[in-house]
C-alpha positions in Angstrom: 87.6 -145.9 -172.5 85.7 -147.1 -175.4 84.6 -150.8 -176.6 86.2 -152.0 -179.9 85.0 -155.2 -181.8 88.0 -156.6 -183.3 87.4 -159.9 -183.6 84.0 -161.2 -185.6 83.6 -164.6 -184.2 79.8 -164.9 -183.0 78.0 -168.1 -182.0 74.4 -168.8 -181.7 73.7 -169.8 -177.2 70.4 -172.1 -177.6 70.5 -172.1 -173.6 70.1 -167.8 -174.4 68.2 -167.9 -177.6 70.6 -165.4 -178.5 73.5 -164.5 -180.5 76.8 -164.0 -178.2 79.6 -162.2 -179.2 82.8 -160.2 -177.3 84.0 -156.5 -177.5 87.1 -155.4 -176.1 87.9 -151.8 -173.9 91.8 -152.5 -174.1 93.1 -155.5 -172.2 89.5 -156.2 -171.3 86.8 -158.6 -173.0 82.9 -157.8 -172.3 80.6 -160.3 -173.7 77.4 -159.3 -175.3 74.7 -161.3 -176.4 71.1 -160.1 -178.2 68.4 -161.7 -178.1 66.3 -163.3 -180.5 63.4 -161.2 -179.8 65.8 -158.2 -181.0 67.2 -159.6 -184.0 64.0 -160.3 -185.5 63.0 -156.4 -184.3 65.7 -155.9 -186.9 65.0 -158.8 -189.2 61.0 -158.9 -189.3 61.0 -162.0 -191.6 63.8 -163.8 -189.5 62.6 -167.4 -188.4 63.7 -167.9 -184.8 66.3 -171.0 -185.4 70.2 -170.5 -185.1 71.0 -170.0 -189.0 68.3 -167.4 -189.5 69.3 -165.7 -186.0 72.7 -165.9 -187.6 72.1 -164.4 -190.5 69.8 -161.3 -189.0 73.3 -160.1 -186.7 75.5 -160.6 -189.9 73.2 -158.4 -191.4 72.5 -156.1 -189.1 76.2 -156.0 -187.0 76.8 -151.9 -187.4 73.9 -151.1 -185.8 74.1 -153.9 -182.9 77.6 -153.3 -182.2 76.7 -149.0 -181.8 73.7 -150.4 -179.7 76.2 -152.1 -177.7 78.9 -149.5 -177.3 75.6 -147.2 -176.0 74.7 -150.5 -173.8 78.6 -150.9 -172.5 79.4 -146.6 -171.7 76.0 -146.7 -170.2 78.1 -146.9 -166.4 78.0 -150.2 -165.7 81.6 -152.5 -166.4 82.2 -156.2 -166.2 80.4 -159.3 -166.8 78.0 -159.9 -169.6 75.8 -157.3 -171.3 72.1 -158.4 -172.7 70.9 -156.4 -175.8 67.2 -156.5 -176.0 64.4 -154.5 -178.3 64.9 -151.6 -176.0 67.8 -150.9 -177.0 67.0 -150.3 -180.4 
């Protein structure tokens, strides 16, 4: 089975510093959420605040959503998945 992300929504989680969004392996919904340290690996100039965070996943969602696809068919099912700088 493979992770699809159908729907767009993403919301910035002050509690995470990070940007949360959801992929879906059929009837199933994974969470993800990457950190602020990796968006601004991505976005070098991207303040840390939720509107610049924002901004860096819109930016940059092709190559987070593969890095999360990697992160999800990595073994590991269920629960919440953490994207950090290693995994880009």
């Amino acid at each position: 089975m493979t992770i699809g992300f159908p729907n767009a929504s993403r919301h910035y989680d002050a509690t995470r510093n990070a940007v949360h969004f959801w992929g879906h392996d059929q009837s199933m919904e994974a969470s993800f959420f990457i950190s602020a340290e990796a968006l601004q690996l991505l976005t070098p100039k991207a303040a840390n605040n939720e509107t610049a965070l924002l901004e860096a996943f819109d930016r940059n969602v092709s190559c987070i959503r593969a890095a999360a696809a990697r992160l999800y068919g990595s073994g590991r099912k269920g629960g919440s998945y953490d994207l950090q700088p290693s995994n880009f």
